[in-house]
C-alpha positions, 0 to 999 in steps of 0.5 A: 432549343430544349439545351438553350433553355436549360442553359438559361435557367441555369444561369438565372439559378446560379445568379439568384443563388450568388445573390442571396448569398451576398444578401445573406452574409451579414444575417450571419456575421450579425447571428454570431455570439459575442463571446464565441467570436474571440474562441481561436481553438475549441482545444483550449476552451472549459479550463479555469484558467484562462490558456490564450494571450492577451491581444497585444501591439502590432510593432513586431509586425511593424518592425518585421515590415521595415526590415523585409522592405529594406532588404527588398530595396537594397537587393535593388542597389546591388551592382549587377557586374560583381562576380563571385570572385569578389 
């Protein structure tokens, strides 16, 4: 009876830990700095220069995309009864 308890306030601790972390994670998204969010490596911060590159399109993306889904469509059409022979 003495376990049963125990099992059951367990629980009730793990779920109030889950929810306050549900409810706790924007508070942190929001007490990030603005300026700190866009550090990709502490490496390359303090140089006078800036050492990272711009943001730019996402058409290489796109482009990698397209090619992988036509490789992935055409390995449907190949003809099951070739042989290596051909």
């Amino acid at each position: 009876m003495m376990r049963d308890m125990r099992c059951k306030l367990l629980g009730h601790v793990f779920r109030a830990a889950a929810v306050l972390m549900v409810l706790l994670a924007p508070a942190v998204a929001l007490a990030q700095d603005e300026e700190n969010s866009k550090v990709y490596d502490a490496r390359l911060e303090g140089y006078p220069a800036p050492v990272t590159l711009d943001s730019s399109s996402t058409a290489l993306l796109w482009i990698l995309l397209i090619v992988l889904a036509a490789l992935c469509v055409g390995v449907m059409f190949k003809n099951a009864k070739r042989t290596h022979l051909d």
